[in-house]
N, C-alpha and C positions, 0 to 999 in steps of 0.2 A: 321620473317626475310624475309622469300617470301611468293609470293602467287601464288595458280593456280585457272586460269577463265575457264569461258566452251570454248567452241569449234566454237562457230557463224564466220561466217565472219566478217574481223574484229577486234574480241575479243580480248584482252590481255590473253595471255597463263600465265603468269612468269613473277613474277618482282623482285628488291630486292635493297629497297629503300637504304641501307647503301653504294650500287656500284652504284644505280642512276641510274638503266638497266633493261630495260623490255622487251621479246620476245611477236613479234604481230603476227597473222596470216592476210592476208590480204582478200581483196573479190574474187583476182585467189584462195588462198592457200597458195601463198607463205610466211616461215617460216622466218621474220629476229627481229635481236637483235640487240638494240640500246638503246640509254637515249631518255626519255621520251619527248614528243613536238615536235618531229620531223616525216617530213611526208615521206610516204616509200621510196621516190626516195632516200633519204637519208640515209636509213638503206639497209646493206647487206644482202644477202639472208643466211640462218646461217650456210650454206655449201657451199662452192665451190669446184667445181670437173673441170680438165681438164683433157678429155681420149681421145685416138686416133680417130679420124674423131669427136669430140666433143669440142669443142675450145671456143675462147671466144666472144661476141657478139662486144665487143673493141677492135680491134689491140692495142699489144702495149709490155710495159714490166712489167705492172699487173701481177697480177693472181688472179683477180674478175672478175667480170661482165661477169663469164661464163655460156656457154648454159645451162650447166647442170642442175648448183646453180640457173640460173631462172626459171628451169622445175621443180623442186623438188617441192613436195606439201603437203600440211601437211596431214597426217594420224593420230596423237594420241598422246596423249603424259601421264605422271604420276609423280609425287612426291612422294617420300618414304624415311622416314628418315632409313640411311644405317650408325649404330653405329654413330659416333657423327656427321658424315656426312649427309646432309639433299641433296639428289640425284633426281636431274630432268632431264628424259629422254624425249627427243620429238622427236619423229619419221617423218619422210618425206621416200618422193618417188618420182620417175622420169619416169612418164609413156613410154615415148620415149625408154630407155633401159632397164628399168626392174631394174635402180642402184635403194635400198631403204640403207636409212641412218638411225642410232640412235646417237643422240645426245646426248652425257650426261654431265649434267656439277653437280660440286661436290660443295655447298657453306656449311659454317659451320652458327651457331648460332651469332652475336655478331660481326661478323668476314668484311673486306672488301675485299676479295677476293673471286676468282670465278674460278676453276679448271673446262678443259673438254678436252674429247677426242673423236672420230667420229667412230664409227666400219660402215663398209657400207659392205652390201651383194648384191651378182647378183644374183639379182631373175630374171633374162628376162632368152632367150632362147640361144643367142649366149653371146660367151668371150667378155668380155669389158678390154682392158688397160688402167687403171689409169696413171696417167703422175703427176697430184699433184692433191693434196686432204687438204683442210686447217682444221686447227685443230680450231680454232673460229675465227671469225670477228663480227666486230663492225662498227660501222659508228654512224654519229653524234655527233661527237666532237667538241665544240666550245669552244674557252674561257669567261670569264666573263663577257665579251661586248656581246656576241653573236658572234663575227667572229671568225679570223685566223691569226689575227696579232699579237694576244698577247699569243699565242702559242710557245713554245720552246722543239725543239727535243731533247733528250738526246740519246747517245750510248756510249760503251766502244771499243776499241781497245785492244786487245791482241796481244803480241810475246813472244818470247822467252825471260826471262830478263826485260820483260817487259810488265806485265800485268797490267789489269785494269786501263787503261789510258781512263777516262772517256772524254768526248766530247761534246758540246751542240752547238747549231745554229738555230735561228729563223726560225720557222716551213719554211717560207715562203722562207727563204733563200735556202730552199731545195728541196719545192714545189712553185713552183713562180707565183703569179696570170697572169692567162692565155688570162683572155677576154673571159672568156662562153660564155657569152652573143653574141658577133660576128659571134661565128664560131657555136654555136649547138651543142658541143662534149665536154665531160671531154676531161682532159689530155693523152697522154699516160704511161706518167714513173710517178715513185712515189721514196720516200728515202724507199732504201732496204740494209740491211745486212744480211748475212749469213756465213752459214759452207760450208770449200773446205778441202774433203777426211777426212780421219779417224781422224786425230785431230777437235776436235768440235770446240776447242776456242782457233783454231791456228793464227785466223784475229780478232775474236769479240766476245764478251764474251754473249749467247744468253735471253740478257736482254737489255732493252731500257724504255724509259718513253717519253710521252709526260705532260709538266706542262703549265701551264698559270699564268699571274702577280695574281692572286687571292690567289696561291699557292695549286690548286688541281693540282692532280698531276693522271695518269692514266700510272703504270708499268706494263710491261708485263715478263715471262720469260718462253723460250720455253724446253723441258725435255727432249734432243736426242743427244746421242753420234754418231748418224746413220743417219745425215744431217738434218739440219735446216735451215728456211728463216724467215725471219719477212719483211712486208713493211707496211709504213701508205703512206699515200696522201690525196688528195682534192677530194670530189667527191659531187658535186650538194652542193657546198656552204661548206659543214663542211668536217669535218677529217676523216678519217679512218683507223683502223688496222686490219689486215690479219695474222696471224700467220698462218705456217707451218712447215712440217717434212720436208724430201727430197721428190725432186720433178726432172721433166727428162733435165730440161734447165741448173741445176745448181750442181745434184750430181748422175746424169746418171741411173736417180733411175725410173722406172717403171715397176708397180706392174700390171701381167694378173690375171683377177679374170672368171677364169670358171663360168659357171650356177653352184647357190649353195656355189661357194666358196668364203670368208670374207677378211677383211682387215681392221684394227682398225692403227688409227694414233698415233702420239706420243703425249702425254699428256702438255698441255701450260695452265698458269694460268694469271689471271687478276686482277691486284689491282687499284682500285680507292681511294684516298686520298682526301676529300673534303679541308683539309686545310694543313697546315704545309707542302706542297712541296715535296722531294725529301724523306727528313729525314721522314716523317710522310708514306711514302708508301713503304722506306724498311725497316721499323720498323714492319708494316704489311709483308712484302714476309717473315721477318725472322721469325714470327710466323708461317705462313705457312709452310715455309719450314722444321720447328723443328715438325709439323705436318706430314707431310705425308714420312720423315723419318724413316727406319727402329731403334726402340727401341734397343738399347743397353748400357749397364753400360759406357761406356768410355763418352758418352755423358753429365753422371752426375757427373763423377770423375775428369775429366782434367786431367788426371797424365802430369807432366814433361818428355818428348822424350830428352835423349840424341842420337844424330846420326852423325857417326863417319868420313861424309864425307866432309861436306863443309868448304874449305878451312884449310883441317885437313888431316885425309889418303887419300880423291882425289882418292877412290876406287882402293887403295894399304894397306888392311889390313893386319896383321900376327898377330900370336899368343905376338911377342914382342912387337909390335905396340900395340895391344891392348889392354894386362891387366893393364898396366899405367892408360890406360884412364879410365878402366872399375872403377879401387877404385879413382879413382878424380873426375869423374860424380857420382858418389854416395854419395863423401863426400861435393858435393854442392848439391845436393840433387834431382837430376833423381832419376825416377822413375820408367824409362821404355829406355834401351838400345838398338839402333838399329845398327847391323853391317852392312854397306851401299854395296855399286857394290864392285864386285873383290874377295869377298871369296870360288869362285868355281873357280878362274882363276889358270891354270897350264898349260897353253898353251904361249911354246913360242914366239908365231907370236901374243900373246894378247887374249883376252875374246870377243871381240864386232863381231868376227863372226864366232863365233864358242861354242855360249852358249842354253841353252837347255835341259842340264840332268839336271842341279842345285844340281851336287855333292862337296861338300868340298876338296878344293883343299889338300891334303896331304904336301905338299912344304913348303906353307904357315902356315897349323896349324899340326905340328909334332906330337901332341898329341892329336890330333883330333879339331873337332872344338867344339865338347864338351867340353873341357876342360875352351874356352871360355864361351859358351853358364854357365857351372856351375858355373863360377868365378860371373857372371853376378848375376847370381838369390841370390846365398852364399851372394851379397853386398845389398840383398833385392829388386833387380827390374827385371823388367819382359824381355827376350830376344827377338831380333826381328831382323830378315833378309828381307833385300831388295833382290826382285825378279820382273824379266818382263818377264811373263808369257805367254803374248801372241806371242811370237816371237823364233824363232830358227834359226839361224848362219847357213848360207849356209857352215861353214866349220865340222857342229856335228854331229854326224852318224844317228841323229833322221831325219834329213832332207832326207837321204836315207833310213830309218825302218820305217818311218812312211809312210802313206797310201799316195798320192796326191792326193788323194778329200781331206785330212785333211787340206792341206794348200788353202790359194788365190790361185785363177787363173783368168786369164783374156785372151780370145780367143784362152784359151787349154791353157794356156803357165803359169809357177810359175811364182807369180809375186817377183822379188825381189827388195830391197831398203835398201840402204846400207850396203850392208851386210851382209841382214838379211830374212826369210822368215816370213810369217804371218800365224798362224793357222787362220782353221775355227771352231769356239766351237761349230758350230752344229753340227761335224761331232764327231759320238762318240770316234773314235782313240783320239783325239785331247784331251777331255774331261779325255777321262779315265787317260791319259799322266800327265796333269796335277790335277788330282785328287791326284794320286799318289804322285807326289812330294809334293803335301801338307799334305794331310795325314803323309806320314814321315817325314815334316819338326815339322808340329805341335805336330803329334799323337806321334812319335818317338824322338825327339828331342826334344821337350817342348817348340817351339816358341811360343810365345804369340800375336806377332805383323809381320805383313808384309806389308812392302813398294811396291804396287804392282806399278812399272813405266811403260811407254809405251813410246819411244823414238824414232818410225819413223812415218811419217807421209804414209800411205801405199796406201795415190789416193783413187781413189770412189769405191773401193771394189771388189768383187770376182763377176765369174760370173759360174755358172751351169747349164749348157742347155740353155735353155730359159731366163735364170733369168737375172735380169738386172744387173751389176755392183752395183747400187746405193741399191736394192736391197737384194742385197747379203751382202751388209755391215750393213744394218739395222737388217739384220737378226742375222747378227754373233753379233752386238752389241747386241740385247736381249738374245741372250745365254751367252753371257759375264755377264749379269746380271743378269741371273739365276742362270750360276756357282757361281759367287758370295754371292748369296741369297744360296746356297746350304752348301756353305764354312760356313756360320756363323751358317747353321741349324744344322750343325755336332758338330764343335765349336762355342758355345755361348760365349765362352770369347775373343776370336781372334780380335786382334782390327786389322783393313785393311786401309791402306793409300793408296789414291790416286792419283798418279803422272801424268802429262804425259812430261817428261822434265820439271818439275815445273807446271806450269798452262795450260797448251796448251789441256787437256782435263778436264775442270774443268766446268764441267754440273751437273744441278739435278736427271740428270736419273744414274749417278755414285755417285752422295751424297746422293741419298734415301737410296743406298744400304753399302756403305766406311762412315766408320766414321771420319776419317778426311781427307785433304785436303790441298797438297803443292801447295803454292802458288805461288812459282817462286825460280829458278836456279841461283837467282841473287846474283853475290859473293860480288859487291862493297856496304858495309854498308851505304853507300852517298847516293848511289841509290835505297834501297833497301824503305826507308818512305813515298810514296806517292801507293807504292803496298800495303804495310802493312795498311795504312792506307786504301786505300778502297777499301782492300780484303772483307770486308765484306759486302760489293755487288753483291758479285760471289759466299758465304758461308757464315753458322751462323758463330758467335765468334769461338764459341768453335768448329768447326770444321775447320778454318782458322788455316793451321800452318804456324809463320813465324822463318824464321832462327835467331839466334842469333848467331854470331860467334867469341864471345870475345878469344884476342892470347895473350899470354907472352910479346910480343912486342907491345902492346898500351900501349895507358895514360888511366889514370881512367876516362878523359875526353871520349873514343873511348870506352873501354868495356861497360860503362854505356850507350851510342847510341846506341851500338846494342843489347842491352838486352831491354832497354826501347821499343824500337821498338817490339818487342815480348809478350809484358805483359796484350793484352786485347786480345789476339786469343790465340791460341796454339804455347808455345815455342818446337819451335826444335833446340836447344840446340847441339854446336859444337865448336870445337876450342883443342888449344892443354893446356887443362886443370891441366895435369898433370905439366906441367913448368910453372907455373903461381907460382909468389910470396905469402906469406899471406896476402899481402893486395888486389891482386888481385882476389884471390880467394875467401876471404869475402865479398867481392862486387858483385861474382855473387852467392854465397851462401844469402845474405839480396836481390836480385832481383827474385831469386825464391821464398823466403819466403815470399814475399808481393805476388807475384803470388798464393801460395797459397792458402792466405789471401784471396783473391780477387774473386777466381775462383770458388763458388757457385756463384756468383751474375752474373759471364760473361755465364753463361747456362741462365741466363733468361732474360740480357739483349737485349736494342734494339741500333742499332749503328746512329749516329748523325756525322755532320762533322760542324762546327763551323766558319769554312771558305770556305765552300765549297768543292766538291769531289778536290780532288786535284789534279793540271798539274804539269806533269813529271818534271820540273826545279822551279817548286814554292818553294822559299826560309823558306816559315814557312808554315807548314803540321800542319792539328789537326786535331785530327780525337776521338768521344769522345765514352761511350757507357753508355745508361742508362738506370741502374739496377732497382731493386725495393726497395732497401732501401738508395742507393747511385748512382750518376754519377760522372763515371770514365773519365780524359781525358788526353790522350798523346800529348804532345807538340813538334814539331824539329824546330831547326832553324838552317837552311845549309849552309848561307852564313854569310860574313864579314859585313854586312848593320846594321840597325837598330838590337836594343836589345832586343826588347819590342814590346809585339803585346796585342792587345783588341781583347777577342773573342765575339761572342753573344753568350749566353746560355738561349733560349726563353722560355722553360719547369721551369725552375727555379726563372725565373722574380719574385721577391716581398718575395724570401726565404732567412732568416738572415741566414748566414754562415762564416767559418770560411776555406779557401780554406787550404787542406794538400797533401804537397808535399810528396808522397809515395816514391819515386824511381828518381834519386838517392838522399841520405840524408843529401849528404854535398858539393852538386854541387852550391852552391849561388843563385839557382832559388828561386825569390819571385813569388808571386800572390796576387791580390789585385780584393776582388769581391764589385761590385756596385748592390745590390739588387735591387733599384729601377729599374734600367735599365736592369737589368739581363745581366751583361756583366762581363770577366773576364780581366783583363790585368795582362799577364804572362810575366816577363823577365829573360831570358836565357842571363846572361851575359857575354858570352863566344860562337861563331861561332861551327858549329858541334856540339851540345850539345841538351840534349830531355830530358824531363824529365812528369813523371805519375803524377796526380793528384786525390785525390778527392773531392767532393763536395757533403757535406751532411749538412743537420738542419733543419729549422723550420719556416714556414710561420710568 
């Protein structure tokens, strides 16, 4: 898979012909990685550092071509395979400060991706301030001609309501040729996206690619709830990418590192795709990503989540409210009950700021709220309370009994935000607080599942002493992920959701540790198929949950669109179930049981989109996944136009089949497959209407 060379001036360190990338050392020493044929000017140094009185050798709004990353020098480096992981560390140094760096990047056998992270120690004699430190770079990107014209950027957008709003635009249209030649000097700016304050993917989801007409394709995604930047650009003819953590220009973040003391960056991975585009390199990140995930059962079982909030109690449960629901999600066939916000509320001015003990409100459940939690399991499925843990209500006596080192601060002062204060999980008060309430939710109560949300966006973090704002949040985010990691090592069966207002923190440094994964807050079922469809950009399948929230008041034409929409990720399952007629409720009773039907093959599928990632008003969505004994695809068509759409299905070209409509079974949807051409044409002959398919046979 790779290799390691000696040590000469010169010499190849590392290569790894499947990514196409190989680390040089040169005749100063200096360390860079890049694809092969390209001469140094072109390749990046394999670290870049900017620290106080250290800057970069370019003005500009980079973050390359710094003093540091040209000072660094190689020292050594080793290969050791680390369990299935094959680990090469190469070491450099910065004589000038005494920074020395270990670079380690993580590849598998077979595999085209390329994991790394930077630990760098101050060995000189005085304090050095980091200001940003990149977790990899690359240079040497060209497309299939050799230049930069046949290049195309990708990125996503995220909000509230509306995630994963994928993007593209010719590399050039973003980096625009400059005329090097005239002037002597790269550019200054480059296309940059990044995290602003504690929501990570409150602008942009931290994942982008660049492709070319060839259809290789080169994705990146970076692994930090505690500030992220990614930029490419043009440097000496070809492309380049930078990834980073937080950095002092963008999330107020700068790390002092005393003589002797360390600093390791957040972990960012690298896929290279020699063919097949888009669909062929995040077929690869979702292998990766089912990789370096924490192992848990919920990943192999899929259970069905009913959750009692969207567009149903609107986090106003009670005991009335909710045994109706508990035997009508049962008798469609949940598996797993979640009580949503509002069952600690007993305050009459509201909950949202003044929550924090996460005691069962008495008002609401008269006979406790055990008497739900029993009803739930008595119907066979597993109980589960939504909680937002990291937060305390400026009006709940914990905001007065807890310590203030526990909470944010910023120039001595609590920081508040709407309402609401922010613990810090490094400080042990905070920890113990919430150990406690899980402990008796699970230990004592018998939860199985928590919804953990995070609903304010709380700025660039806390500060103590010295420590920088941007610092202080990266820190509280790695304790957030150790509690977490703690959470599951207590309870091994706890299945943990990750919210943040739907998608707004939805990173792989919270899905290595949270086995699943809301996707978004978004109540209108119209707008909900262009998320669902390419949520699984941002998550595997099976940790993608999307809502479904079929009501009493549809046509079977509307229950069947939102369940459709649900059936290749994880359904989260809602609606007022209990007032649904018998035929409506047969209808979501046969959409779970195709689910699952279906749901060993969405754990090891890979996701394809057949028209493309999709734009937020695109009238037909498809979005497919494919399994290993079958490919599954969802189809919507939202407006009054055309009936009928041709998709491509390129993996399939030249296999006789017979296409079957899974879901729903008596909607009028045909499909009609051309083996030769490997195309499908599906018509949906009725506006608003989706429906599942699969596609299975025989060469």
């Amino acid at each position: 898979m790779s290799t390691a060379a000696g040590t000469v001036e010169g010499s190849l360190l590392w290569s790894h012909p499947t990514l196409g990338l190989h680390i040089v050392v040169d005749a100063a020493g200096s360390v860079r990685l890049g694809t092969p044929g390209q001469g140094r000017t072109r390749l990046l140094p394999l670290v870049e550092v900017t620290a106080t009185g250290h800057g970069r050798t370019w003005s500009g709004e980079r973050f390359i071509d710094t003093a540091i990353g040209e000072r660094l020098a190689y020292r050594g480096h080793d290969t050791v395979q680390d369990g299935p992981w094959e680990r090469t560390t190469v070491q450099v140094a910065d004589p000038d400060t005494g920074l020395a760096a270990q670079v380690v990047l993580h590849a598998a056998p077979g595999t085209g991706f390329l994991r790394a992270h930077v630990r760098l120690v101050n060995e000189g004699a005085v304090p050095l301030q980091l200001e940003s430190v990149s977790t990899l770079t690359l240079g040497g990107i060209l497309d299939a001609d050799g230049g930069l014209d046949g290049l195309t950027v990708h990125w996503a957008d995220n909000d509230w309501l509306a995630e994963c709003r994928w993007r593209q635009a010719p590399f050039r249209d973003e980096n625009v040729a400059l005329g090097r030649a005239a002037h002597g000097h790269e550019g200054r700016g480059c296309f940059e996206r990044y995290s602003q304050g504690s929501w990570s993917t409150g602008r942009h989801l931290p994942v982008a690619a660049l492709t070319d007409r060839a259809g290789r394709a080169w994705l990146w995604q970076i692994e930090s709830s505690g500030g992220w930047r990614f930029e490419t650009g043009e440097r000496e003819g070809a492309a380049y990418v930078a990834l980073f953590g937080p950095d002092e220009a963008h999330h107020q973040w700068r790390q002092l590192l005393s003589p002797g003391e360390e600093f390791s960056t957040v972990p960012a991975v690298l896929v290279r795709a020699g063919a097949g585009g888009l669909d062929a390199a995040f077929g690869e990140l979702t292998d990766y990503r089912r990789r370096i995930r924490r192992d848990h059962p919920d990943h192999r079982t899929l259970p069905v989540i009913y959750n009692d909030y969207m567009n149903t109690l609107m986090g106003d449960p009670t005991t009335a409210k909710l045994l109706p629901l508990v035997d009508a999600a049962a008798r469609a066939g949940a598996e797993v009950f979640v009580v949503d916000a509002g069952w600690y509320d007993d305050d009459a001015q509201g909950w949202w700021d003044a929550v924090g003990a996460w005691e069962a409100a008495p008002d609401r459940f008269p006979g406790g709220i055990q008497e739900v939690l029993d009803a739930v399991r008595l119907r066979g499925m597993t109980p589960g309370l939504w909680l937002e843990p990291e937060v305390v209500g400026v009006r709940s006596p914990l905001a007065r009994t807890l310590p203030p080192e526990a909470f944010f601060r910023r120039g001595g002062v609590r920081v508040t935000e709407h309402g609401r204060h922010h613990l810090d999980l490094r400080h042990p008060a905070a920890r113990a607080h919430l150990d406690q309430v899980v402990d008796r939710l699970v230990g004592e109560w018998g939860v199985g599942y928590l919804k953990l949300d995070y609903n304010i966006n709380i700025g660039p973090g806390t500060e103590s002493g010295a420590e920088s704002a941007g610092a202080g949040l990266l820190g509280h985010h790695r304790a957030h992920l150790d509690w977490m990691n703690a959470l599951l090592d207590r309870h091994p069966g706890l299945v943990l959701e990750n919210c943040g207002s739907g998608g707004l923190r939805m990173d792989y440094a919270q899905l290595a540790v949270a086995q699943i994964q809301s996707t978004s807050d978004q109540q209108d079922p119209l707008r909900y198929p262009p998320i669902a469809a390419a949520a699984a950009t941002a998550a595997t399948p099976e940790q993608a949950a999307v809502w479904a929230y079929p009501q009493p008041g549809h046509t079977l034409d509307e229950i069947a669109f939102t369940l459709t929409g649900a059936l290749l990720g994880r359904i989260h399952l809602s609606g007022f179930l209990d007032r649904m007629n018998d035929g409506q409720l047969a209808l979501v009773r046969s959409a779970l049981s195709v689910y699952k039907e279906i749901r060993p093959q969405i754990r090891e599928a890979h996701p394809f989109w057949p028209l493309g990632l999709p734009a937020w008003e695109d009238a037909w969505i498809a979005h497919g996944l494919r399994g290993p004994r079958a490919t599954f695809l969802t189809v919507w068509r939202r407006d009054t136009g055309t009936g009928q759409r041709t998709l491509t299905v390129p993996h399939l070209r030249g296999v006789h089949l017979v296409p079957e409509v899974l879901h729903p079974g008596t909607s009028g949807v045909t499909a009609h497959w051309d083996a030769a051409e490997g195309t499908l044409t599906v018509s949906l002959p009725r506006p608003r209407t989706a429906a599942l398919l699969r596609l299975a046979g025989a060469r």
